[in-house]
TORBA-537896 format. One line per field, with one value per residue: residue in one letter; z, x, y of N, C-alpha, C in turn; residue number from 1. Coordinates in nm, 3 decimals, decimal comma. Last residue first. Layout:
residuo <- c(A	...)
n.up <- c(Z	...)
n.east <- c(X	...)
n.north <- c(Y	...)
ca.up <- c(Z	...)
ca.east <- c(X	...)
ca.north <- c(Y	...)
c.up <- c(Z	...)
c.east <- c(X	...)
c.north <- c(Y	...)
num <- c(NUM	...)
//
This chain:
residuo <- c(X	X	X	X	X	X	X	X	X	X	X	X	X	X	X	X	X	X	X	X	X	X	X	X	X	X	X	X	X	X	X	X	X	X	X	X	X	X	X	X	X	X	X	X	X	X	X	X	X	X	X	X	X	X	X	X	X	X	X	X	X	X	X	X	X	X	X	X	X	X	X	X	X	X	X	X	X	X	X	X	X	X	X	X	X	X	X	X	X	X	X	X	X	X	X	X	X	X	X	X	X	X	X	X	X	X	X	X	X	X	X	X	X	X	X	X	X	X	X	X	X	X	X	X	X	X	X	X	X	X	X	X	X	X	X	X	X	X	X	X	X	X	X	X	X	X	X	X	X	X	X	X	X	X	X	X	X	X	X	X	X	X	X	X	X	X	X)
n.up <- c(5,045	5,161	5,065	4,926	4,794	4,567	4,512	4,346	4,101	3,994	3,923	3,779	3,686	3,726	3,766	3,493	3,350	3,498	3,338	3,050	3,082	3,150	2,866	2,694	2,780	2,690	2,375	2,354	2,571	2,791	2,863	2,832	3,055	3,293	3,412	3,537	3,483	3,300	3,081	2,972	2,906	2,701	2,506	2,458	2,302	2,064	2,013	1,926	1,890	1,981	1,983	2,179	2,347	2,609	2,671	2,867	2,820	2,528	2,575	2,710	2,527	2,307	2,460	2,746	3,039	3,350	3,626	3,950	4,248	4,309	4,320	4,157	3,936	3,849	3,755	3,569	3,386	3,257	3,087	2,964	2,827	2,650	2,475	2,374	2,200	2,012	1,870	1,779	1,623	1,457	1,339	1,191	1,064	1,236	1,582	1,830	2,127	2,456	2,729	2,911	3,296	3,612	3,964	4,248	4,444	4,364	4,445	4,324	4,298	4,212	3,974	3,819	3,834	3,655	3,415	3,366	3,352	3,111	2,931	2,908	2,829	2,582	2,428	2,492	2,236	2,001	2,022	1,944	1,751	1,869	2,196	2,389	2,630	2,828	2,924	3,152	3,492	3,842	3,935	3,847	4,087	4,173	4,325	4,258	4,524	4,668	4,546	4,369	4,163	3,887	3,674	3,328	3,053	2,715	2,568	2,240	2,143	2,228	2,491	2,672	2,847	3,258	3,551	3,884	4,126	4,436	4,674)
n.east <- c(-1,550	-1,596	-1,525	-1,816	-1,820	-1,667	-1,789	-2,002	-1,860	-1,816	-2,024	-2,156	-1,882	-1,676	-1,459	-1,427	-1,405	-1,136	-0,993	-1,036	-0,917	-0,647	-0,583	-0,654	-0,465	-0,203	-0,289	-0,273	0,024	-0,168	-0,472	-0,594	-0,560	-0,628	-0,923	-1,110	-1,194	-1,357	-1,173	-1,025	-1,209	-1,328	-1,086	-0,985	-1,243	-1,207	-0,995	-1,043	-1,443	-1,693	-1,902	-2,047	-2,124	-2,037	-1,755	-1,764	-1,923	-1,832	-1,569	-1,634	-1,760	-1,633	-1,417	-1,535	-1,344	-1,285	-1,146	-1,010	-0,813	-0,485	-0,320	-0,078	-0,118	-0,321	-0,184	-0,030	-0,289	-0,321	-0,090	-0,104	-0,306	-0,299	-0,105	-0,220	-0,404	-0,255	-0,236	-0,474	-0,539	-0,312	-0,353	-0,647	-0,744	-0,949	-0,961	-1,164	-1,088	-1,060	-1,117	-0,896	-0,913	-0,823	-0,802	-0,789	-0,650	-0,353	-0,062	0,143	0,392	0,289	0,162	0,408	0,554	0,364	0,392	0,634	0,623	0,466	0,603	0,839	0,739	0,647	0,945	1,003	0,802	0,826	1,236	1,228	1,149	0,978	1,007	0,749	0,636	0,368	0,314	0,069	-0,038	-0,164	-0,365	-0,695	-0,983	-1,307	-1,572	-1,828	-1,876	-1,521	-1,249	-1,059	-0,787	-0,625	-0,419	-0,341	-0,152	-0,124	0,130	0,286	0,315	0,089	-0,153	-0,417	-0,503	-0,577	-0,624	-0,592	-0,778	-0,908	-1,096)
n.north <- c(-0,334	-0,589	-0,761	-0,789	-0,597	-0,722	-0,898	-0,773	-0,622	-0,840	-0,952	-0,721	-0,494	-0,299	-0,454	-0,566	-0,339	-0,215	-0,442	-0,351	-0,131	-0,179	-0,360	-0,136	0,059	-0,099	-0,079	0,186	0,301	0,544	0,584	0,953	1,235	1,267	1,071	0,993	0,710	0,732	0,901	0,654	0,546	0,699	0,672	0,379	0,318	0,484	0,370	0,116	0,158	-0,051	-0,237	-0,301	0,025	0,141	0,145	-0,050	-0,230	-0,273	-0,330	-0,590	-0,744	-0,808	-0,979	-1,139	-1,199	-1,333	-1,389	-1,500	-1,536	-1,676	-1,808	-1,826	-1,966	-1,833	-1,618	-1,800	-1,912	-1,716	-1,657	-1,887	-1,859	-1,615	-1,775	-1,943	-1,770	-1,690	-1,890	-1,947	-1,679	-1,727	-1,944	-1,853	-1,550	-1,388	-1,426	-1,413	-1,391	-1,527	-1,278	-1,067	-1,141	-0,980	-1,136	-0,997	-0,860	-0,847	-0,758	-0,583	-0,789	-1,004	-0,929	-0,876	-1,090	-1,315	-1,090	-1,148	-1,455	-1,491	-1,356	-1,527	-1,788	-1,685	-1,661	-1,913	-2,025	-1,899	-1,771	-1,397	-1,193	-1,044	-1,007	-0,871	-0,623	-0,573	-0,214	-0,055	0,094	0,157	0,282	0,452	0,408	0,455	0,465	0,385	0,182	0,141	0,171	-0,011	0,040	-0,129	-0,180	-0,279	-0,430	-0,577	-0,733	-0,801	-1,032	-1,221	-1,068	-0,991	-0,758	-0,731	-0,599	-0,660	-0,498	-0,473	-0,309)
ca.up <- c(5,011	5,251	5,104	5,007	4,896	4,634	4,517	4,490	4,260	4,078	4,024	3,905	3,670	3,693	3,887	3,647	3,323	3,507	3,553	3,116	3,038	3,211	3,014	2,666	2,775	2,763	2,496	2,328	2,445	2,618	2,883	2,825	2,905	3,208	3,434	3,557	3,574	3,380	3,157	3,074	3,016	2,813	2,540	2,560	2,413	2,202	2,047	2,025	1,879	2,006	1,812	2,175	2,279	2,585	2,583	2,905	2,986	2,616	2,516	2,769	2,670	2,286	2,414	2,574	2,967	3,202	3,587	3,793	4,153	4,276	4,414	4,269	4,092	3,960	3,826	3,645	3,476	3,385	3,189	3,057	2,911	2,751	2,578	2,426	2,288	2,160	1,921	1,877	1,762	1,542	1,407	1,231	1,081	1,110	1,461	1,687	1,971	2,364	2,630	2,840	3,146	3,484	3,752	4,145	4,472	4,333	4,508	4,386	4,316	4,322	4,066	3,871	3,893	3,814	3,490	3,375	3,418	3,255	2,967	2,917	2,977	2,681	2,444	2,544	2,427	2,082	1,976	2,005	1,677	1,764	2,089	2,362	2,550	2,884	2,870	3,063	3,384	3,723	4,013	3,789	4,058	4,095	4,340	4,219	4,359	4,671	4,698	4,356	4,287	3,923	3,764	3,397	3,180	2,814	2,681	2,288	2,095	2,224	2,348	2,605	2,764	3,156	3,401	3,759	4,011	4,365	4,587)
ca.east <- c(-1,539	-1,587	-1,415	-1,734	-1,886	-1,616	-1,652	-2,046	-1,976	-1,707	-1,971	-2,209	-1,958	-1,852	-1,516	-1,400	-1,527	-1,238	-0,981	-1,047	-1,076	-0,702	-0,619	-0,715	-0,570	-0,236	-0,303	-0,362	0,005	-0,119	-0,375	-0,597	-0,524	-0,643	-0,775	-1,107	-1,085	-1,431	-1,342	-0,966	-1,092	-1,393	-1,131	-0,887	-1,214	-1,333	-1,003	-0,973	-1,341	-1,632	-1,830	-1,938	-2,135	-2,160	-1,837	-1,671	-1,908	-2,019	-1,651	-1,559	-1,829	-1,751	-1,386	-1,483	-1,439	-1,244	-1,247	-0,998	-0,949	-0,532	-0,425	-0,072	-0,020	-0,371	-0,290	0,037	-0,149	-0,410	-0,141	0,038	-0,283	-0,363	-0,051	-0,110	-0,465	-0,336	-0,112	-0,440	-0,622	-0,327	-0,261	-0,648	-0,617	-0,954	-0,935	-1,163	-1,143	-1,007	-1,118	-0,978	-0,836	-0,954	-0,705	-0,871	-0,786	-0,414	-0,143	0,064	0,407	0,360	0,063	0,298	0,606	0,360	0,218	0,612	0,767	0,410	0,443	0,839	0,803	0,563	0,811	1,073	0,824	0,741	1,089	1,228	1,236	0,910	1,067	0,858	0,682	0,511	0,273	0,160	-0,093	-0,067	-0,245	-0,550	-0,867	-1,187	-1,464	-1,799	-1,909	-1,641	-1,272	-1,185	-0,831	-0,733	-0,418	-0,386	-0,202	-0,154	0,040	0,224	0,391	0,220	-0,101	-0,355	-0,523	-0,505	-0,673	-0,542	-0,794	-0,777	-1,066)
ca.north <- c(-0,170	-0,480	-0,724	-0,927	-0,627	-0,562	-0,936	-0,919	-0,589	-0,729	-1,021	-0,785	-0,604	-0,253	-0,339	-0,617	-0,404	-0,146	-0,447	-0,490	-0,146	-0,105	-0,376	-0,235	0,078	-0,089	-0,250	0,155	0,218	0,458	0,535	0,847	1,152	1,386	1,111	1,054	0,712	0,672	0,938	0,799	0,467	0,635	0,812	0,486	0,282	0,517	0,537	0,128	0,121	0,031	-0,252	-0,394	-0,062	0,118	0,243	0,070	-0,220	-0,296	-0,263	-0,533	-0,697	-0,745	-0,839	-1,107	-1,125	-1,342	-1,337	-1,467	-1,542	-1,519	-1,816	-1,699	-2,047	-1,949	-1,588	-1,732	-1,989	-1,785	-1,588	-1,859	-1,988	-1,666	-1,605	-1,966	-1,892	-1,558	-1,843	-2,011	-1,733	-1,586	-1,936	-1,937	-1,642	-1,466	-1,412	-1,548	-1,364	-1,515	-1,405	-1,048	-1,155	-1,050	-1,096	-1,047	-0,967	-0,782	-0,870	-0,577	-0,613	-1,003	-1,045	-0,805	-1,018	-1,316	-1,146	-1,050	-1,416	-1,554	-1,321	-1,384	-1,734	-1,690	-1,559	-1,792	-2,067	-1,876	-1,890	-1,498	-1,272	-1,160	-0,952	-0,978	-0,675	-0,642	-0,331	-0,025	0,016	0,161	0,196	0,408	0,481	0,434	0,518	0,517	0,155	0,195	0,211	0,062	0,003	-0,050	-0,202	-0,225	-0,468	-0,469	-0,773	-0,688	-0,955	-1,269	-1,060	-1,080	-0,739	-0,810	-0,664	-0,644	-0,562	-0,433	-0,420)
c.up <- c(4,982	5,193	5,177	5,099	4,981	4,752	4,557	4,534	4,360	4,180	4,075	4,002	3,773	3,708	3,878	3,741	3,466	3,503	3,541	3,258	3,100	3,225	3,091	2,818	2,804	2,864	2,573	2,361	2,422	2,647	2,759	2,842	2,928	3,051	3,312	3,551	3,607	3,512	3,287	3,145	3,092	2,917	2,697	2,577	2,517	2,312	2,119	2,092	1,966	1,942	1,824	2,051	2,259	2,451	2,583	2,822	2,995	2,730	2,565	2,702	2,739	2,409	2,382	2,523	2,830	3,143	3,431	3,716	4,029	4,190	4,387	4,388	4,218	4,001	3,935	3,772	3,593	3,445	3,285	3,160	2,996	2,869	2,688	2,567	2,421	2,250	2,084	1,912	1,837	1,668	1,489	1,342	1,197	1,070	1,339	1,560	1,884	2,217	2,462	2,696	3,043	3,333	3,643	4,001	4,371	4,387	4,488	4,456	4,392	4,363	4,205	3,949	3,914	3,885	3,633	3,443	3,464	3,342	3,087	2,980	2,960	2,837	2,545	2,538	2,491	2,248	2,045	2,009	1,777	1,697	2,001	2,252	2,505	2,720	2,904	2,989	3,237	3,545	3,966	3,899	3,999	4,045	4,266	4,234	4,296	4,547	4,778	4,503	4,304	4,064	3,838	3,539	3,204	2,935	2,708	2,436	2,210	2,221	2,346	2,484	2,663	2,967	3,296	3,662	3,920	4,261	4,485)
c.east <- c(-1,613	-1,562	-1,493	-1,607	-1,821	-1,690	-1,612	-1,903	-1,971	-1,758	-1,817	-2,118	-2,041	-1,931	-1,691	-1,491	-1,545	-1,376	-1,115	-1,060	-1,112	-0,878	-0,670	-0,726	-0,687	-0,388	-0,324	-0,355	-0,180	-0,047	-0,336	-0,456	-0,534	-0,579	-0,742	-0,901	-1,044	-1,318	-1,309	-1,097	-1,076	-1,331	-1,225	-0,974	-1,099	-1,351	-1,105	-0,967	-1,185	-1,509	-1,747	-1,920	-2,053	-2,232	-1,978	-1,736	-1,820	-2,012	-1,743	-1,595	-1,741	-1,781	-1,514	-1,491	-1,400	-1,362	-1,199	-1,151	-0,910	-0,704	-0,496	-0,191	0,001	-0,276	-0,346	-0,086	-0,073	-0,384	-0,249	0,006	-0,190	-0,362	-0,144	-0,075	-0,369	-0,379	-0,133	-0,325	-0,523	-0,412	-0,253	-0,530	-0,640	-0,870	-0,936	-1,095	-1,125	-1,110	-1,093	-0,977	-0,968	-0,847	-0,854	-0,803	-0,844	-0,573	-0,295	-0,045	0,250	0,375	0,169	0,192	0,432	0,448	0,268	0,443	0,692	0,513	0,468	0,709	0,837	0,601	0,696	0,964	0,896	0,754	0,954	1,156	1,354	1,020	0,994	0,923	0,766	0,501	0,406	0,133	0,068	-0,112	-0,144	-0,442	-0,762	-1,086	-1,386	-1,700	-1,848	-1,724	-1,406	-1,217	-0,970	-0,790	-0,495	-0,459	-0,257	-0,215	0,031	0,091	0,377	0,320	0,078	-0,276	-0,416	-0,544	-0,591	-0,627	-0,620	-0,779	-0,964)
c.north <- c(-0,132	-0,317	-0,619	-0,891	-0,703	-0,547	-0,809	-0,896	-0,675	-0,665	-0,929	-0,888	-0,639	-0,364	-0,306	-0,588	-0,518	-0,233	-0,370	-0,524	-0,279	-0,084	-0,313	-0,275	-0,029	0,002	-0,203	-0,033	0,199	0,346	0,518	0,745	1,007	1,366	1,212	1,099	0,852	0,682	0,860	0,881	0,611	0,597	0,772	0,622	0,352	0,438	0,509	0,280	0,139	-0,020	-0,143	-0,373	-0,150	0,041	0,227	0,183	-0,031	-0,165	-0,208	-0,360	-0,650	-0,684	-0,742	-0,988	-1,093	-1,279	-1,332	-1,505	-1,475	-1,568	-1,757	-1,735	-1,993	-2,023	-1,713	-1,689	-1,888	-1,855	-1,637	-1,766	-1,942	-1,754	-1,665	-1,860	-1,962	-1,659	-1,719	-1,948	-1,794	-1,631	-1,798	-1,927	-1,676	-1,530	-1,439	-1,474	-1,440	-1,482	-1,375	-1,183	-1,165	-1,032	-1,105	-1,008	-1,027	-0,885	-0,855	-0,660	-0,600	-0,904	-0,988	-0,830	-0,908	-1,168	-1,173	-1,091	-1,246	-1,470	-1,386	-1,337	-1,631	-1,667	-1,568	-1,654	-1,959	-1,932	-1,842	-1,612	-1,404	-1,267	-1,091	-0,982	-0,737	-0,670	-0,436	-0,171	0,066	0,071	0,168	0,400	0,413	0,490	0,451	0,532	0,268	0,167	0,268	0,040	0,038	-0,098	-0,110	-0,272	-0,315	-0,529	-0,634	-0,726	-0,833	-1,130	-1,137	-1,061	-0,842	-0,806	-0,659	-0,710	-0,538	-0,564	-0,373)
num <- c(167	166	165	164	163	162	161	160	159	158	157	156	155	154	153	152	151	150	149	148	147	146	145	144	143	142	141	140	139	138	137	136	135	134	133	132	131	130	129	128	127	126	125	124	123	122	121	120	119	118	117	116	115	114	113	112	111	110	109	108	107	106	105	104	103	102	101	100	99	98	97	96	95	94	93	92	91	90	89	88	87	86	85	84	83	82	81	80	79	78	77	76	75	74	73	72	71	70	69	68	67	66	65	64	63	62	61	60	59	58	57	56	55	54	53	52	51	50	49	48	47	46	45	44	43	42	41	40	39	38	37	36	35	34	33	32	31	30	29	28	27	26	25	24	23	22	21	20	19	18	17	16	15	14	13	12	11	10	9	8	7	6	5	4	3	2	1)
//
């Protein structure tokens, strides 16, 4: 099974791209970020996100997008503006066909550190654990995603959905 996960952001999208070839087997496919400049309108900014989401949907064809739901920032226009990113990105995932999976940040956490008040360090320190790799991912988004495909993989319905294929 082959996950992209997705770490939402106008300014800053982390992705990560995780194959899993078994319950125990996982492995980094790639992962980084798609960035937009702030001093483009917000619409150009999004067809930027969606433009970069489907090229990666298309590079790898991934069985499944999980995107990480939306937080409740304390500024009000921050939510909805992440609210936007979002859309473009589940947009892109379902002109692809592509299933999709969404998980809040507390449980993404949860899934990777073991608690949902982790922070972004002890989230890239675990990423790199659980992937067995010899530094964590950076940008710290792109981490984020990478946690995000991973909580994918650990989940029960990543489970059912890794069965289902056969790995």
């Amino acid at each position: 099974m082959l996950v992209l996960g997705i770490d939402p952001g106008t300014a800053v999208t982390g992705f990560g791209v995780v194959r899993q070839d078994g319950p125990q087997r996982l492995a980094l496919v790639e992962c980084g970020v798609l960035r937009t400049s702030p001093t483009l309108p917000l619409s150009d900014r999004l067809r930027e996100i969606h433009d970069g989401v489907r090229t990666l949907i298309e590079r790898h064809a991934p069985d499944l997008v999980a995107v990480e739901s939306i937080f409740y920032a304390r500024n009000v226009r921050t939510t909805i503006t992440l609210g936007h990113a979002r859309g473009v990105i589940l947009l892109a995932a379902a002109q692809a066909e592509r299933d999709i999976a969404e998980f809040p940040p507390a449980a993404i956490k949860k899934a990777i550190v073991g608690t949902g008040q982790a922070t972004k360090a002890q989230v890239q320190y675990m990423t790199a654990r659980l992937l067995r790799l010899k530094h964590a991912p950076e940008p710290a988004d792109a981490a984020d995603g990478v946690a995000c495909a991973l909580t994918a993989c650990l989940s029960q319905e990543g489970v059912r959905r890794a069965v289902a294929l056969g790995v």
